[in-house]
Steps between C-alpha positions, in 0.01 A plus 500: 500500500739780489266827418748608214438184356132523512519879359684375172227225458243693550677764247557209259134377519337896444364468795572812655282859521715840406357742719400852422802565695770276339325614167554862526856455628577278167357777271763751706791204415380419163426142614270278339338216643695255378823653557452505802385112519838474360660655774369292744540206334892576436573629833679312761342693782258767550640806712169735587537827468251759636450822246195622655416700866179361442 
């Protein structure tokens, strides 16, 4: 199964855990939770993009 795939069911079935991480970076973008469900539910692809030097 195609991993994208797999991401949006997971994503459509709440199965998924928001990190400390990915929650202090939605507070910064004014995300919530489900928005960002949304997103990757919408979105034809994911691109990853690195903001921290972590």
């Amino acid at each position: 199964m195609d991993i994208f795939v797999r991401i949006k069911r997971l994503v459509v079935a709440r199965q998924v855990v928001i990190t400390e991480k990915a929650e202090t970076e939605m507070v910064v973008d004014a995300l919530t939770p489900e928005l960002v469900y949304e997103s990757i539910i919408n979105a034809p692809a994911i691109f990853k993009t690195i903001r921290s030097r972590k």
